[in-house]
N, C-alpha and C positions, 0 to 999 in steps of 0.2 A: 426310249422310255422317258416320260416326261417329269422330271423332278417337280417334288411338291414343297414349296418355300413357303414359310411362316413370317408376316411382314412383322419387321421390329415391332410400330406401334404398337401390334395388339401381343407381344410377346409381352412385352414391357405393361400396356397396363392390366395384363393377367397375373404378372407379379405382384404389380400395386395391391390388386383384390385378393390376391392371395394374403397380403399382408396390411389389410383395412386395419387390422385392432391394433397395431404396432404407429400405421402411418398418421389412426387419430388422437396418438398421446402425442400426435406434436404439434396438435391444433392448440391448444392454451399455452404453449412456449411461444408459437406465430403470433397469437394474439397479444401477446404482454410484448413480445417483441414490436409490433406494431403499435399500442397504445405508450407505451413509454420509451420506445428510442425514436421512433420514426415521425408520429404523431405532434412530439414537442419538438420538432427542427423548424414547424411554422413560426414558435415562439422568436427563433432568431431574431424577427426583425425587430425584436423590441429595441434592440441597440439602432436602428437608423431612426426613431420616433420621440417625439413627446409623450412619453406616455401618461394616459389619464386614465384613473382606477375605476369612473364611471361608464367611459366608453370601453375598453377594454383592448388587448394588443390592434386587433385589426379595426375597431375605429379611429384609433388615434391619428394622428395629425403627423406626416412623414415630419421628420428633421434633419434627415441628410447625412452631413456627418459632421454636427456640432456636437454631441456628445466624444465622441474620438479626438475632435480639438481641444477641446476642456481638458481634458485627461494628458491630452502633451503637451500641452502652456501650463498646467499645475504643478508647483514648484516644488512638489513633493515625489516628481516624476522618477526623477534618476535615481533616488534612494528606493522605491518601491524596486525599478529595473534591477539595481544592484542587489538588493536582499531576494529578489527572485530568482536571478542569472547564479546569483552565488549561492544561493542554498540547491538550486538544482544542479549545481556541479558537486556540489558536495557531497550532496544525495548519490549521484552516481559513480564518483570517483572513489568515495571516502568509508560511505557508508555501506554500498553493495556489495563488500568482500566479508563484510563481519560476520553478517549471515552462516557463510562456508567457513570459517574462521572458525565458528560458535557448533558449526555440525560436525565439524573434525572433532574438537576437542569429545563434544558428545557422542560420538563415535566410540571413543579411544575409553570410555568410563566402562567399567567391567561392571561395578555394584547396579545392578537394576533399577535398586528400591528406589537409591539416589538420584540414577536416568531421569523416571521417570518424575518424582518429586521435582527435578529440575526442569522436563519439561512442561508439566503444567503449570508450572511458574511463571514459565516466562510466555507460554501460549497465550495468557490470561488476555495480561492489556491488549491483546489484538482484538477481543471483541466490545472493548470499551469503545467509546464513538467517542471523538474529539471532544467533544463539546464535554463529557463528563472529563476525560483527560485535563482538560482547561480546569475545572473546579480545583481539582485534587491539587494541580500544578501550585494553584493561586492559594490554598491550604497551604502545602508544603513549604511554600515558598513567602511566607507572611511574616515581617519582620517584626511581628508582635508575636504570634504562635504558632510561628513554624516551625516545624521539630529541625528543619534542615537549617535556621538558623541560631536555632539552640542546639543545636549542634554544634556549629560552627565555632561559635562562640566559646560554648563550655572548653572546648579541646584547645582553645587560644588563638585559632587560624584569626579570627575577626575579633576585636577587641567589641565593637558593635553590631549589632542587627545590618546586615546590608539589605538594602531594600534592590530587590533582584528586578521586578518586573516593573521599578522604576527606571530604570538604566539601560540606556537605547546599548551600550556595549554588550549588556547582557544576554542581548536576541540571537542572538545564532548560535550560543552555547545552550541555551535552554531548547532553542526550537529542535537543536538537532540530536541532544540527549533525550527528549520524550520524543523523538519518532524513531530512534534507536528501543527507546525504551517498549513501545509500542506493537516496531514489526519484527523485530530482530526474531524472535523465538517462531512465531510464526512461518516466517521466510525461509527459516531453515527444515524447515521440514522437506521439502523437494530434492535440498540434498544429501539430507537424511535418508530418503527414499533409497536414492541412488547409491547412495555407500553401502545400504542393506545389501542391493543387488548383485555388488560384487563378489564372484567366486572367491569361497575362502582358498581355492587352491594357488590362486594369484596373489595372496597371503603368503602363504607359507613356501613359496616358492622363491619368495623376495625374502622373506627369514633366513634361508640357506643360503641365498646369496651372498647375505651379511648385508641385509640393507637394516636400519637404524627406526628407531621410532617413525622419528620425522622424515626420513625419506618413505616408509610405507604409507605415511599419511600423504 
């Protein structure tokens, strides 16, 4: 008796057609994915060119790689290296625990109202965009009317105004308190998530043990 085989190909695109209306919500994802990730990788070579704003990227005039040399004979090179290399370790050494740090604690808050007061608090500034971040910073931080140095001031810490975002010391305490300030609350929510998820029987099972605040945290 002769078995009758159905060939993958047309198994597979009798699936597709089964499921047209599903496979063409992912035509305008493919397209945006195409028009702005794929699309702008021509842009690259703006870095090996002269660029001229009237010829545009692809007529300009190659240059090799005198832009790359400019940029490491510029005597401002190593301190740019240094404030990049060092805030990016920062960023992930220093700063990627807070997050879990910040969802433990909010975890552990029993009053709701409070919870949630607290976390749209701190949600907020993640959908600020930098660039207003920057204003507020340069408000805040004005040694004529900023509340943060009339602050300072009134309570005695600074006999004068310090002028903050004049002072090259001051850059990696400011840059890296408003991007704490920024993602922290946000970031915690993934492990927010996952604390929900856990059985409260693996709670209370660690209560009877005799484990301790901080050890069930």
């Amino acid at each position: 008796m002769k078995q009758q085989t159905t060939p993958k190909k047309k198994g597979a695109w009798r699936d597709f057609l089964k499921q047209i209306d599903l496979q063409l919500m992912v035509v305008p994802a493919l397209i945006c994915l195409i028009l702005f990730s794929f699309l702008p990788l021509g842009g690259l070579q703006i870095a090996f060119k002269d660029f001229k704003l009237n010829l545009g990227i692809w007529q300009s005039p190659w240059a090799g790689l005198k832009h790359f040399e400019s940029i490491i004979k510029d005597p401002n090179m190593s301190s740019v290296m240094l404030n990049t290399i060092g805030l990016s370790f920062i960023k992930a050494f220093v700063i990627f625990p807070l997050p879990i740090i910040f969802a433990l604690l909010l975890h552990e808050v029993t009053n709701q109202k409070f919870k949630k007061v607290v976390q749209t608090v701190s949600y907020f500034p993640y959908f600020l965009s930098w660039s207003i971040i920057s204003l507020m910073a340069i408000t805040w931080l004005s040694p004529q009317s900023g509340f943060i140095n009339g602050f300072l001031t009134s309570v005695g810490i600074f006999d004068e105004p310090y002028f903050f975002l004049g002072k090259p010391e001051a850059f990696w305490g400011i840059s890296i308190i408003l991007d704490i300030w920024k993602n922290l609350g946000y970031s915690s929510i993934i492990y927010l998530a996952a604390m929900s998820g856990v059985d409260s029987e693996v709670i209370e099972a660690a209560v009877i043990d005799g484990a301790g605040r901080f050890k069930r945290m």
